[in-house]
C-alpha positions as CSV (number, residue, x, y, z in Angstrom):
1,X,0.0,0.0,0.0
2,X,1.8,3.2,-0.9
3,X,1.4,5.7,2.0
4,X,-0.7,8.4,0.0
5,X,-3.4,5.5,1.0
6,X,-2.9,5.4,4.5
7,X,-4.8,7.0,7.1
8,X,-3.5,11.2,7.1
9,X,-2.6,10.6,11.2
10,X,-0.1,8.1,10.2
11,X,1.2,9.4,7.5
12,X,5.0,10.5,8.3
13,X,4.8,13.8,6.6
14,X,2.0,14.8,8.3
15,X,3.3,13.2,11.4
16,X,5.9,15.1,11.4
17,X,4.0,18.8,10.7
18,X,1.7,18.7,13.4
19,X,3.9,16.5,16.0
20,X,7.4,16.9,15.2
21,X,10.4,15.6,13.7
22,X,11.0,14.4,17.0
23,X,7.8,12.0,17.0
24,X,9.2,10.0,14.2
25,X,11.0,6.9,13.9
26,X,14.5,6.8,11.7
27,X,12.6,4.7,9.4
28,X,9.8,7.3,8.7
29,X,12.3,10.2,9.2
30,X,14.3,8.7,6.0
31,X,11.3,8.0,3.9
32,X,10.2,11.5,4.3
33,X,13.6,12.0,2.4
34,X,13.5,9.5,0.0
35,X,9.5,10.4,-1.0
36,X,8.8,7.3,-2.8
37,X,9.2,3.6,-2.6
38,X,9.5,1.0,-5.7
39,X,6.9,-1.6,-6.5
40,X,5.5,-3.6,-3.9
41,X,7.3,-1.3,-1.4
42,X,6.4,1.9,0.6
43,X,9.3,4.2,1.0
44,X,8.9,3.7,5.1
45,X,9.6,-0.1,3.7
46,X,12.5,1.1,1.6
47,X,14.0,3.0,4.2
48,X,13.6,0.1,6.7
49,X,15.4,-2.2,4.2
50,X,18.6,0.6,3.9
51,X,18.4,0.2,7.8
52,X,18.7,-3.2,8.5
53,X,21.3,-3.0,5.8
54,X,23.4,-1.3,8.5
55,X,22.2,-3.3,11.2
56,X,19.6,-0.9,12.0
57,X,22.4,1.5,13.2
58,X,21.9,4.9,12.0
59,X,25.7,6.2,12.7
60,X,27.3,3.4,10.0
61,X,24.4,4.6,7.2
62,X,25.6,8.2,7.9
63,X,29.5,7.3,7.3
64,X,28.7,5.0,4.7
65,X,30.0,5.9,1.1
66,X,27.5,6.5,-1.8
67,X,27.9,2.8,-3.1
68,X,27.3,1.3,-0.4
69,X,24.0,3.1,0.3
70,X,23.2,2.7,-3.5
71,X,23.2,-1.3,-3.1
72,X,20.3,-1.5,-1.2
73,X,17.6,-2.1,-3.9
74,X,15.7,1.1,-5.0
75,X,18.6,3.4,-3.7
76,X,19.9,4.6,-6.6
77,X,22.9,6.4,-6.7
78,X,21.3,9.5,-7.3
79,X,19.2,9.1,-3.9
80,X,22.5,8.0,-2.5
81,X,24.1,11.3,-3.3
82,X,21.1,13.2,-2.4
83,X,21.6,11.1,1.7
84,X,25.2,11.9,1.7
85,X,24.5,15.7,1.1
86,X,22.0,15.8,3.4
87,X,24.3,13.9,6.7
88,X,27.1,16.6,5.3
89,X,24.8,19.6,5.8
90,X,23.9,18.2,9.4
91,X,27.5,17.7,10.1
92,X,28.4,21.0,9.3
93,X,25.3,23.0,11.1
94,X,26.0,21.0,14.5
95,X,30.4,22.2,13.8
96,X,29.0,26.0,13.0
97,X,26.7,25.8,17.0
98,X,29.5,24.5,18.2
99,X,31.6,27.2,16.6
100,X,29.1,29.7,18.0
101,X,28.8,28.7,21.5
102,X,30.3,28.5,25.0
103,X,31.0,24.6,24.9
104,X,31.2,24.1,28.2
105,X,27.4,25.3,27.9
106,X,26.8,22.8,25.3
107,X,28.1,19.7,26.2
108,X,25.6,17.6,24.8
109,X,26.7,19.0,20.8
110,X,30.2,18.1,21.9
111,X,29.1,14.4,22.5
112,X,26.9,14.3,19.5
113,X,29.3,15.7,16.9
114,X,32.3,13.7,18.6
115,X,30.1,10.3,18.5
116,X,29.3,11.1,14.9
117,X,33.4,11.9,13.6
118,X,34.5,8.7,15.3
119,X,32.3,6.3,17.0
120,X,32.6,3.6,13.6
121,X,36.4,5.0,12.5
122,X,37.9,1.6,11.9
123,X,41.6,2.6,12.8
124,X,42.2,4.9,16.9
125,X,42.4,8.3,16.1
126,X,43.3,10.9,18.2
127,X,41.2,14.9,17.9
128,X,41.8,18.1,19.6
129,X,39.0,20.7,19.4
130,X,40.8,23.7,20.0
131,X,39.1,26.6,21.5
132,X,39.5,30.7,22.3
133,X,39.0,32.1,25.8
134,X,35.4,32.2,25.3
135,X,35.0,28.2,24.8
136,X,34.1,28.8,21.4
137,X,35.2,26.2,18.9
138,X,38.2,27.6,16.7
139,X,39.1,24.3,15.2
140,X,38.4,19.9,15.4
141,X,41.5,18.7,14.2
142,X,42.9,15.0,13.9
143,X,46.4,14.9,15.0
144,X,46.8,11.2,14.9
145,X,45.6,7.9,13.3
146,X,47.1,4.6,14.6
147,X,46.5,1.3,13.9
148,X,43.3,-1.0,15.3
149,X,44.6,-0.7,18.9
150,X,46.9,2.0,19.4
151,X,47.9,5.4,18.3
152,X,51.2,7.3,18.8
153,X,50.4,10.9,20.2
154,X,53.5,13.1,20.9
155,X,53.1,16.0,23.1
156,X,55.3,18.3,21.5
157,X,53.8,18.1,18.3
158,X,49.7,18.5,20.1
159,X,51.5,21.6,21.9
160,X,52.6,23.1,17.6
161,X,49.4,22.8,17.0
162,X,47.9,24.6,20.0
163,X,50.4,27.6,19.1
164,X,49.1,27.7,15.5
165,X,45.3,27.6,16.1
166,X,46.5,30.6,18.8
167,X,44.3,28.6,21.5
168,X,43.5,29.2,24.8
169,X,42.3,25.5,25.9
170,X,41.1,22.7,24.4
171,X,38.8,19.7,24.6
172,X,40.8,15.9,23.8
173,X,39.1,13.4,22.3
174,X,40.0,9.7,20.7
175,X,38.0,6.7,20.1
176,X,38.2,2.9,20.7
177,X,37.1,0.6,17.9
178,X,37.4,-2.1,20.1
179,X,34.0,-0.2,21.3
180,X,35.2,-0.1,24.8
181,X,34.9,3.2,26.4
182,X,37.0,2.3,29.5
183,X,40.0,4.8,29.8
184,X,43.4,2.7,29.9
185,X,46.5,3.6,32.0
186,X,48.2,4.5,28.9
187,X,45.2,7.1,28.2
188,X,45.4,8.3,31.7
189,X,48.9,8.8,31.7
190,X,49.1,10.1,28.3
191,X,46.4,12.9,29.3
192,X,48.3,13.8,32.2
193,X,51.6,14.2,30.0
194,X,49.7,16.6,27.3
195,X,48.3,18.6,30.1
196,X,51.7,19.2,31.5
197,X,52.7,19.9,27.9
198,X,50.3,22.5,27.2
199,X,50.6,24.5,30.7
200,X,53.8,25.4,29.5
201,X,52.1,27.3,27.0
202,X,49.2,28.6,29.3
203,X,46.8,26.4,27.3
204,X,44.4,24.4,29.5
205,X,42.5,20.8,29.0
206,X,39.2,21.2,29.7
207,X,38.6,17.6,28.8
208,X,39.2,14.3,27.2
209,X,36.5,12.1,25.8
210,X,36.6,8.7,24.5
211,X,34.2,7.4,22.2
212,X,32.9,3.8,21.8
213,X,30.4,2.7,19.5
214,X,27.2,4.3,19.9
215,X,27.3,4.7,23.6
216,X,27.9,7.8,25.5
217,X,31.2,9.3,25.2
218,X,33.1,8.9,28.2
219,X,34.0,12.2,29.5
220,X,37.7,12.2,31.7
221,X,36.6,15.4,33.6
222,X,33.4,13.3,35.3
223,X,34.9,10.2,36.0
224,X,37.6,12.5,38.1
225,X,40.7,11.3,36.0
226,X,41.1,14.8,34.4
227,X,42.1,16.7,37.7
228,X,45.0,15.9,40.2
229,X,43.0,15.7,43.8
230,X,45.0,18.2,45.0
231,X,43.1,20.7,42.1
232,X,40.1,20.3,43.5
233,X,36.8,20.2,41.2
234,X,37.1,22.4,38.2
235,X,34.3,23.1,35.9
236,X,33.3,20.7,33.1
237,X,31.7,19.0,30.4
């Protein structure tokens, strides 16, 4: 049944007009993009079949490339281009709030955007997003990309970088594709060494985040690893 026949209350569009984007599912959400189906299937099917092609995880359908999303049948390349322009443009509105706003105010954007950059990066890599004395976001930048398990970060090289984006603190952040979020004693360590690093240079780490899968990021600042206890409690994500 296409869904121009189905009752106007469960339509998605409509759905979506008088309740919110909010009210609807991923599936409905994408066939509101993709507007039609192919034969036999509505396009609330067709975008439940590009779903379960990625395991019904949103996050790997937004990295995917535009063949990959183009072998799911009825998802042409064309509608694959159309999805990849449309995940870009959300990428880039949630990097221009964050560029707008106090972070530390927004910590919620900061998990998002971070979850979204490298929760299903196959290889460790290791960000900085660098930021002025107002917490506003001057620049995400990868500094590193290791292998499966392990990435080399030197802290002379994260303190060149700091001098060249002219920042005033900064916000750490690497992921675990063994989708673990537990902090290691290496990343514990190595945090401790970069913020040693960067006081040298007045720069201060507000906080380091590790990102696993499609859980919550896990923020070093709340789990009380980013302060020495002699510090005290600083402000944070």
């Amino acid at each position: 049944m296409s869904i121009t026949d189905w009752p106007a209350g469960e339509r998605p569009r409509e759905r979506l007009l008088s309740q919110g984007a909010g009210a609807l599912s991923d599936a409905e959400l994408l066939a509101i993009y993709l507007r039609v189906g192919v034969r036999g299937k509505s396009a609330v099917d067709l975008a439940r079949d590009l779903l379960r092609r990625f395991d019904g995880r949103l996050a790997l359908l937004v990295d995917a490339a535009p063949g990959e999303l183009a072998r799911t049948p009825g998802i042409g390349l064309a509608k694959a281009a159309q999805l990849k322009a449309a995940f870009e443009l959300s990428r880039r509105a949630l990097s221009q709030h964050m560029r707008e706003r106090d972070l530390l105010t927004s910590p919620g954007q900061v998990r998002d955007w971070l979850r979204l950059k490298l929760a299903h990066e196959p290889k460790e890599i290791f960000m900085a997003l660098w930021l002025d004395s107002q917490n506003r976001l001057l620049a995400a930048e990868t500094l590193f990309t290791g292998t499966l398990s392990q990435t080399a970060v030197y802290p002379r090289e994260v303190v060149s970088a700091a001098l060249t984006h002219r920042a005033a603190a900064v916000i750490l952040a690497h992921n675990h594709p063994s989708g673990v979020a537990e902090p290691s004693r290496a990343d514990e360590e190595l945090t401790q060494r970069l913020k040693a690093a960067l006081a040298t240079v007045d720069i201060q780490v507000l906080d380091h985040f590790i990102v696993a899968g499609n859980s919550q990021p896990l923020s070093f600042a709340e789990r009380g690893l980013l302060w020495a206890p002699d510090k005290g409690c600083k402000k944070h994500l």
